[in-house]
N, C-alpha and C positions, 0 to 999 in steps of 0.2 A: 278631663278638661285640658288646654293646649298648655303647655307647659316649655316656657322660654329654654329654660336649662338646658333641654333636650340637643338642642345645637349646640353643646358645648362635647356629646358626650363620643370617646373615643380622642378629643383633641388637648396640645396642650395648652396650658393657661396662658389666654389675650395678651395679646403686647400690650404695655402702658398701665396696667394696670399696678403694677407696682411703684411707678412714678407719681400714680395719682394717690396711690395708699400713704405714700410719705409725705407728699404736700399736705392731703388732709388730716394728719398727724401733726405737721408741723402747724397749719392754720388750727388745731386746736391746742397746740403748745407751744410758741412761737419762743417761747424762754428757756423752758425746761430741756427740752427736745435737745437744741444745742451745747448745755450745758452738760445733759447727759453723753453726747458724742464725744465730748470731751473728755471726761471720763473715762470711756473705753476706748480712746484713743491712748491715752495714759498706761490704761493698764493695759493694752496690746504690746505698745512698745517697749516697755520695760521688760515684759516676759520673755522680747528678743533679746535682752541685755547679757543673761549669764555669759554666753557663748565668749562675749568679749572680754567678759572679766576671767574666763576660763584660761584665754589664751593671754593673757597677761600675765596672770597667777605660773601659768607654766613656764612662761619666757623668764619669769625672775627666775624660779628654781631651775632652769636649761643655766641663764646665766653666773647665777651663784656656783650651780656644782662646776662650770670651766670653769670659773675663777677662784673656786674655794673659797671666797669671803662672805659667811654667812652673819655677818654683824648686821649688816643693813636689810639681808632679806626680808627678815619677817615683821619689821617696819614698813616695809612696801606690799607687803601682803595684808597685813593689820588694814592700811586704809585703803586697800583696795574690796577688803572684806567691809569695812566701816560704811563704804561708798554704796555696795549692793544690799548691804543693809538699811540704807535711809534710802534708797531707791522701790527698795522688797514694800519698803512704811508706805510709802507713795502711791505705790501699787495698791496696795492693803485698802488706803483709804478710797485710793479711786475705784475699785472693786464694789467699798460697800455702798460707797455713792450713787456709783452708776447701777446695781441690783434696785436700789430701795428708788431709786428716780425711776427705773422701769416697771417697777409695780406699779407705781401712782400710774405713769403716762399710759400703761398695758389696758387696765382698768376703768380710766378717765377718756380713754381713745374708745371703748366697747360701751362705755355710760352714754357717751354722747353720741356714737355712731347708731345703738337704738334710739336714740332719743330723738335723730335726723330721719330715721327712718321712718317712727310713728309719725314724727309732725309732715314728713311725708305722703304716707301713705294718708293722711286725714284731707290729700287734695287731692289725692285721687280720682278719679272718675268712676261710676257705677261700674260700668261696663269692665274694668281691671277685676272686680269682684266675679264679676258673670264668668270672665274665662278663665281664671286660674284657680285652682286648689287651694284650698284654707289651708290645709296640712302643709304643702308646698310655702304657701306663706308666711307660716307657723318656723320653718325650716332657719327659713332669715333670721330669727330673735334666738335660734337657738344653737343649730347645727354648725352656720354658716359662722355665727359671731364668735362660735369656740372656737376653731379653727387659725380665725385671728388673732385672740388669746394666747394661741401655742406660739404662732409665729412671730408677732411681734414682741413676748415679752424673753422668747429662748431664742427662736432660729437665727429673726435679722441681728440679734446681737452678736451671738457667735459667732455668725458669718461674717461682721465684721472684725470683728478680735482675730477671727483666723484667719482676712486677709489682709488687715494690718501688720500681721506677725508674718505672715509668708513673705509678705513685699521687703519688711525689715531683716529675714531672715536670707531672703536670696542677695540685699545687699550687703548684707557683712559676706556673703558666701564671697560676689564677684570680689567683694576688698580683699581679701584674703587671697582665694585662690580660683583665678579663672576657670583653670582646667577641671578643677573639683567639684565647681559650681555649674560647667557642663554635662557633666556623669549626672550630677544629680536634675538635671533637666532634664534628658531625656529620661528618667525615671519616670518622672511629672507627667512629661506628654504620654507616658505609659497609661499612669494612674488616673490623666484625665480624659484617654480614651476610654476605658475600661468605667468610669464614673460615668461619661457621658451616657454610654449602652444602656447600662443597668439602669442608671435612672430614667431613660425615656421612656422604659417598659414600665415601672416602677410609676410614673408619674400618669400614662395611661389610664393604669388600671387606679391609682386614689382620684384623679377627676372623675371617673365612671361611679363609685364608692358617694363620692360628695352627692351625683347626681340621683343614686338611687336611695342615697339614703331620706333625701325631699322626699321621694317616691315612695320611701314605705312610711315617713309621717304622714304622707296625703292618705294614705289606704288607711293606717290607723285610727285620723279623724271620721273618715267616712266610716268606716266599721265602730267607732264609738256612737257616732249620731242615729246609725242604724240598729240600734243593738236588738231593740224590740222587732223589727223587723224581720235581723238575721232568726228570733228565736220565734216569731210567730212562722213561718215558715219553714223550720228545721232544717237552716243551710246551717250551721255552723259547722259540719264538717267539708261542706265546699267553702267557707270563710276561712279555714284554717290551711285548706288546698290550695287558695290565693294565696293566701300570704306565706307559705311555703315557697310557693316562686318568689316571689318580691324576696323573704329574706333569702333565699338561695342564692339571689341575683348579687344581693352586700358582700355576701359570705364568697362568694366566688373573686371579684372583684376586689376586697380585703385579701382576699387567702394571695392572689395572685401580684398584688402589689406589696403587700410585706414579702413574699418569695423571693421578690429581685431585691427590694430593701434591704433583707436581712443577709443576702449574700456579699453586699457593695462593701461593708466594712472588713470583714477579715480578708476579702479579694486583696483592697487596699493594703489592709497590716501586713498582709504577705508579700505583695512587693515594695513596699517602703522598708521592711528587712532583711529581703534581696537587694533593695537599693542600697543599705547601710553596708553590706556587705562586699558589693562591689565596689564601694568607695573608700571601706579600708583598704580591700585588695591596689586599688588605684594610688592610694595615697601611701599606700607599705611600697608600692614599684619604687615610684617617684622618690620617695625617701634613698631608698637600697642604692636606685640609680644614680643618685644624686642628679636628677636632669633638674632645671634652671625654674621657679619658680613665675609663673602670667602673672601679677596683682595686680590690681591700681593701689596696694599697701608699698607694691615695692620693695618686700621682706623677702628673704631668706625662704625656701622651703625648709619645714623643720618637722619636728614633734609637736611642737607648741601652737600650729596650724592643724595637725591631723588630726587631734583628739577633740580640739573645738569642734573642728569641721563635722568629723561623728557625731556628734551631740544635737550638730545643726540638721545633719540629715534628717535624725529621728523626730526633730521638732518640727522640720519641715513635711516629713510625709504624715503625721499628726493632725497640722495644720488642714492637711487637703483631706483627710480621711474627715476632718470634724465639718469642713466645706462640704461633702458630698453626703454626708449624715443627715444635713440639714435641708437640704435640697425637697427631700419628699414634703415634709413640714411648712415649709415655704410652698409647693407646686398645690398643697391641700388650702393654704391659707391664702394664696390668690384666686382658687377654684371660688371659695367662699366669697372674699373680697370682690369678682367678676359677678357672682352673685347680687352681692351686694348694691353696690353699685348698678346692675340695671334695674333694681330698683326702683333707684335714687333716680334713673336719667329715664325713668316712665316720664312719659309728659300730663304732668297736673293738668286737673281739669279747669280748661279756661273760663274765663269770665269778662267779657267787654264791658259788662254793665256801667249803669253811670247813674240810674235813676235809684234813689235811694230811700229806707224809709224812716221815718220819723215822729216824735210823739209833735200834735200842733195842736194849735187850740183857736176855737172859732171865735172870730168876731163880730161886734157888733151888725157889723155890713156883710155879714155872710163870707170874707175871704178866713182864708185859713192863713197862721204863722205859727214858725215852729217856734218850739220851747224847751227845754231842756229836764223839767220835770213830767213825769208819768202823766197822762191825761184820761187814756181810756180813746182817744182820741187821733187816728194813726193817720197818715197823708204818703204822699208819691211825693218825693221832691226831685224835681226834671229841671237841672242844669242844664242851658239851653247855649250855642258858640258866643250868642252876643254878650254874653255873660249876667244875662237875665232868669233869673230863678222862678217856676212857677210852682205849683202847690194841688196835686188832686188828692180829696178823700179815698182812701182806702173802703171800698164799701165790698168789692166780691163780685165786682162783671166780668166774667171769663166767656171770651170768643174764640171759636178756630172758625178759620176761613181757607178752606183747601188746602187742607195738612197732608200731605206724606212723610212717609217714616219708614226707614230701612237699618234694622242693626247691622247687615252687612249690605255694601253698595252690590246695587244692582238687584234686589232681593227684597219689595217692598212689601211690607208687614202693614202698612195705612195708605188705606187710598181714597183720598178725594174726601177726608173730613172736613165738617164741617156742622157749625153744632150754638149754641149759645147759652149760656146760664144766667140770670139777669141777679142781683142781690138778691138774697135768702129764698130762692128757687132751691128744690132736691133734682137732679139729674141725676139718673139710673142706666146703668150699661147693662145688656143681657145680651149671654150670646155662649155659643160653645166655648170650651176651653182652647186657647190659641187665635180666639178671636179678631182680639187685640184689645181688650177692656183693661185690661193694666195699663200697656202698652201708651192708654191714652191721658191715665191720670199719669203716669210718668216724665209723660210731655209736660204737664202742667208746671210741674215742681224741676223742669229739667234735669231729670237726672241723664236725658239722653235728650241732644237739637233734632227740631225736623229736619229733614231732608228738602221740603218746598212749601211754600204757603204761609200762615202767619197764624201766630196766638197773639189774643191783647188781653189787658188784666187791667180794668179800669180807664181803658184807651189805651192803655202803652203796649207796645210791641214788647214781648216779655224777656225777646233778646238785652235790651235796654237796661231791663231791672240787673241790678245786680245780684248775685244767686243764693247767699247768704240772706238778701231782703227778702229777697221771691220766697225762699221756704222760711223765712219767720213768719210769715202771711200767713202760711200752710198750716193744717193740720193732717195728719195721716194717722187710723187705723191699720193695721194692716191684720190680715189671716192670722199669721203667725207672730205671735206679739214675742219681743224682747223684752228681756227682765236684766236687769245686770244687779251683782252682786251691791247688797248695799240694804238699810232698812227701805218698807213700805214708802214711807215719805218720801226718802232719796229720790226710790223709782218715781213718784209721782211730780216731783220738782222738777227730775229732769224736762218735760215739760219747757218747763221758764226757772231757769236756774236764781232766780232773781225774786222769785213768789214767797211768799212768808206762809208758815206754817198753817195759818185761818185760811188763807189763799189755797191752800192745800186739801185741803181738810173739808172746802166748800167744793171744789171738782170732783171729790171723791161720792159730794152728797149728790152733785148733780148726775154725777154719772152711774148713781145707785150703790156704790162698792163700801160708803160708809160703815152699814150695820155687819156685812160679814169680815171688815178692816179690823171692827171694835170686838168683835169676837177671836181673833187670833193672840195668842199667845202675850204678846206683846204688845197688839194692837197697831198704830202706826209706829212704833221700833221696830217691829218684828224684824227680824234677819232675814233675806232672800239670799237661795243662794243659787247655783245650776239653772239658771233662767227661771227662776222660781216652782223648783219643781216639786215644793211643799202645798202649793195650791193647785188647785181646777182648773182646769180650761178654761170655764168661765170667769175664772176668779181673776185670772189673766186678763183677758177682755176686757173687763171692769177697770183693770190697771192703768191697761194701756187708753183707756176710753177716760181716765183721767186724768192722763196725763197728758193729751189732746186739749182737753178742756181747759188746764191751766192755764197753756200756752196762751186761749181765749184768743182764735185767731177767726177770722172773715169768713175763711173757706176751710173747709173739712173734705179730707177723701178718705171714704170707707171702704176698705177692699175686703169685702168677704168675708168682713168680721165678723160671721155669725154661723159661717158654711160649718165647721168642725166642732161644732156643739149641740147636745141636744134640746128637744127643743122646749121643756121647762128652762131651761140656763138660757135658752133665745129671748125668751119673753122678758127675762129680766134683763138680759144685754141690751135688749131692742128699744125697751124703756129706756136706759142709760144711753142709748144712741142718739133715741128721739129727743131728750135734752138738751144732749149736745147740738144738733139740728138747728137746733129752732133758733132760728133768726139770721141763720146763715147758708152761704152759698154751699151747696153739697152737692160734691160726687159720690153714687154709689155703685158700687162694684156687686150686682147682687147672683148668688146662686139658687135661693130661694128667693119667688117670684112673691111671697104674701109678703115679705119685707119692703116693695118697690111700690105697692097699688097707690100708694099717695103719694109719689112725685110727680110733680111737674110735669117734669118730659121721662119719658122711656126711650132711649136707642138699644135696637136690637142689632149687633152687628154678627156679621158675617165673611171670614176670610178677610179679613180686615175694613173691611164696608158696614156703612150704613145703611143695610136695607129696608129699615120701617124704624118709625118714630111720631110719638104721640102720648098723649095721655092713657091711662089705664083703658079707660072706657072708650077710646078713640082706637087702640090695637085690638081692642074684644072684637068693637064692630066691623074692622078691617076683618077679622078672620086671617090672619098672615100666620106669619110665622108663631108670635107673639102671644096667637090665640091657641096653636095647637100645643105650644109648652105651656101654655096655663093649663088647656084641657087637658093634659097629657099624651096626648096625641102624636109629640114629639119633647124626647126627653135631652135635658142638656147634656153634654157628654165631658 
């Protein structure tokens, strides 16, 4: 299936994307977040502090020993020590501050970024579902959000602490000694060529990593869902020959981005102790020489400069080696982030609607008004510009009038529908597979717009209704029924989350699944779990056919609810069907033609047309199409 990610792979991580990673960090912590910067702002700066107190400490003992008066020295040493020790406190506290604030914000940033995500993805459009990988989707809640994990609660901190402490540490450099603070620059610009290289390759090969690792969840679900498959067919050793490439592909792309990773830091510690050492050699000249000290301190060249300044180099190439460590961890945790976020900026499924639905209740003179309690009694409330409300009953008259339909433009899947169901009429679609018989109850419930023409649902242009209304009207079977984890009942509420237990427990009777409910384990508690894969197929059907019922809506579409069962379990579905049925508008979706003989109407389409329609006995006498797949003369495919 087409998979977005794919354009990311071999490049590196989008601009802006980290801009926007910290605004939506801070719009979900607009307190915390700050207070914690502060924090490690604290305990950055302080960390540059020794260096200064180094070079005091030495300038007292420089000056004690010329002057030989050790009376007062170690009074001036005492609160110079006293001083970096209520500073060290400071530190202390801002350290455990700012760790336990980043736990919360780390954790409370990944609760809520799922939690955007799902409410997300739940406006989605069908069609998001159609082209992309479950597995790949799967990736988002799990791969992509660790990623962020790492990085915002280790890397962007660090990153900050080491370039707070660089920036502090190159200014005491210039205060002290310019020339010093040069030697150790271009050290720098050494180590941040030499970082730059290594991590480009480096960061390469982890976005490639982030993007195959969707790729081998995507393969994993599909190879979970087909398991019975792989083994009625004895691929499993061509199953295991795929996914030998796929993981080959991780393994390669890990093996290849830790390679340059693992070399960037001791490259670094080797020149940042080449760099310590040419800057004593620099700073032992300058001594020897006595040549004239650059500072903006405006001091003496001394001792009392060169052993700090040592100190600082080593803190300083430290600094950038813990900058460059982090880098891969940050380029994996925007991969994710960039992930993420197109997500987020999929465009929801719109909704113009306006026409609304509502419980009302009839009056004396025949007009409807709405009411706020349950009626049993449902209406169209159509908001009109002049700001006059009007009111139709909900009864189940669906019309198309010259529909097409294209999942991709220019590539028409319906042409020239047109069709009509009147209240509690059955309408039946026959036709090969690819028809377009889904295709058309699909329109109904919009999960996909026509492309030209019109549907109406009780008069209204069903663009109008709003699509939350449009499918509470709805009911849908489908082929393949969903079970989600939860007792018997749950599944069957889901339905009408709002139905009480009696209310439950009466869909189950109408839709027949009562007596084999009362026979499991539990009965209506039973535990479901795996899409309920402790029942039958039909036990399924039954399910799903009552939980349709609950709903108790106008119109039902059955798609082929009965094709994957045999046919003692049909007879009992079919009963359960025909309950549901009766008194309402139905579409049915049929692949067995004995299940359709009593509708209505029959359309038999073809390549997405309607080339005959009629009643049972109206298509026999035709002889069409409609007659040789009954006779079998022509089988559906």
């Amino acid at each position: 299936m087409p998979n977005n990610t794919n354009t990311m792979r071999g490049r590196r991580a989008p601009k802006g994307v980290l801009p926007r990673l910290l605004r939506t960090i801070f719009e979900f912590f607009p307190v915390l977040l700050p207070i914690t910067l502060v924090c490690i702002l604290i305990n950055a700066i302080v960390s540059s502090m020794p260096s200064i107190f180094m070079q005091n400490v030495i300038s007292v003992v420089d000056d004690t020993y010329k002057t030989g008066d050790w009376s007062l020295a170690s009074g001036k040493i005492m609160s110079l020590l006293t001083i970096l020790i209520i500073m060290y406190v400071i530190s202390l506290i801002a350290n455990v501050c700012y760790t336990q604030l980043m736990a919360y914000i780390t954790q409370g940033t990944l609760a809520k970024m799922r939690q955007k995500m799902f409410d997300h993805m739940q406006d989605l459009p069908i069609r998001y579902f159609d082209t992309h990988s479950h597995g790949d989707i799967m990736s988002f809640y799990t791969n992509d959000i660790d990623t962020l994990r790492q990085m915002i609660s280790q890397s962007l901190p660090q990153m900050l602490i080491s370039g707070v402490t660089l920036l502090s540490v190159f200014c005491i450099m210039m205060y002290y000694s310019i020339l010093l603070a040069l030697v150790v620059v271009c050290g720098v610009v050494l180590m941040t060529f030499v970082a730059r290289y290594v991590s480009s390759h480096s960061s390469k090969y982890f976005l490639r990593q982030q993007i195959t690792i969707a790729k081998a969840e995507g393969f994993m679900e599909e190879m979970m869902n087909g398991q019975k498959v792989i083994k009625v067919f004895c691929h499993e050793e061509a199953a295991k020959a795929d996914f030998d490439k796929v993981n080959s592909e991780i393994f390669e792309n890990a093996r290849n981005g830790n390679r340059f990773a693992n070399i960037l830091m001791p490259l670094l510690g080797n020149i940042g102790n080449v760099m310590y050492v040419v800057v004593a050699l620099v700073g032992g000249f300058l001594l020897l020489s006595g040549a004239p000290n650059v500072s903006f301190s405006g001091m003496a060249f001394s001792i009392s400069i060169v052993v700090p300044f040592l100190n600082m180099t080593k803190q300083f190439a430290g600094a950038i080696g813990q900058v460059s460590n982090q880098i891969n961890m940050v380029i994996m945790g925007l991969a994710g982030a960039h992930r993420i976020f197109v997500l987020l900026d999929e465009e929801p499924e719109t909704d113009e609607g306006y026409v609304t639905l509502v419980n009302a209740r009839e009056e004396d003179d025949g007009t409807l008004t709405e009411c706020p309690e349950r009626t049993n009694v449902w209406a169209w409330k159509h908001p009109h510009h002049d700001g006059s409300v009007t009111y139709t009953r909900l009864q189940g008259d669906v019309r198309f009038f010259d529909v097409d339909f294209a999942y991709v433009p220019d590539k028409i899947v319906l042409h020239d529908i047109s069709l009509y169901a009147k209240p509690g009429q059955k309408v039946a679609f026959v036709g090969s597979t690819g028809a377009g018989k889904t295709t058309i109850t699909n329109l109904i419930n919009r999960f996909y717009d026509i492309a030209d023409g019109k549907i109406r649902y009780d008069g209204i242009n069903i663009n109008k209704i709003k699509k939350a209304d449009l499918r509470h009207s709805l009911g849908i079977v489908l082929q393949d029924t969903n079970l989600f984890t939860g007792t018997v009942m749950d599944n069957i509420r889901y339905g009408n989350l709002d139905a009480s237990d009696e209310e439950c427990i009466g869909a189950a009777r109408l839709a027949g699944a009562d007596d084999f409910i009362r026979r499991l384990p539990d009965g209506y508690n039973t535990m479901l779990t795996g899409n309920g894969a402790n029942l039958s197929q039909g036990q399924r059907q039954l399910l799903a056919i009552a939980r349709a019922a609950v709903a108790d809506p106008p119109v039902m579409i059955m798609d082929e609810a009965t094709s994957s069962i045999d046919t003692h379990t049909e007879a009992i579905v079919q009963r359960g069907m025909d309950a549901l049925m009766r008194g309402r508008t139905t579409f049915v979706i049929a692949h067995r033609l004995s299940t359709v003989q009593n509708a209505d109407a029959i359309m038999v389409l073809d390549h997405g047309r309607i080339i005959e329609r009629g009643t049972h006995e109206d298509l026999i006498k035709l002889k069409g199409t409609y007659y040789q797949l009954y006779t079998g003369a022509l089988e559906l495919d």
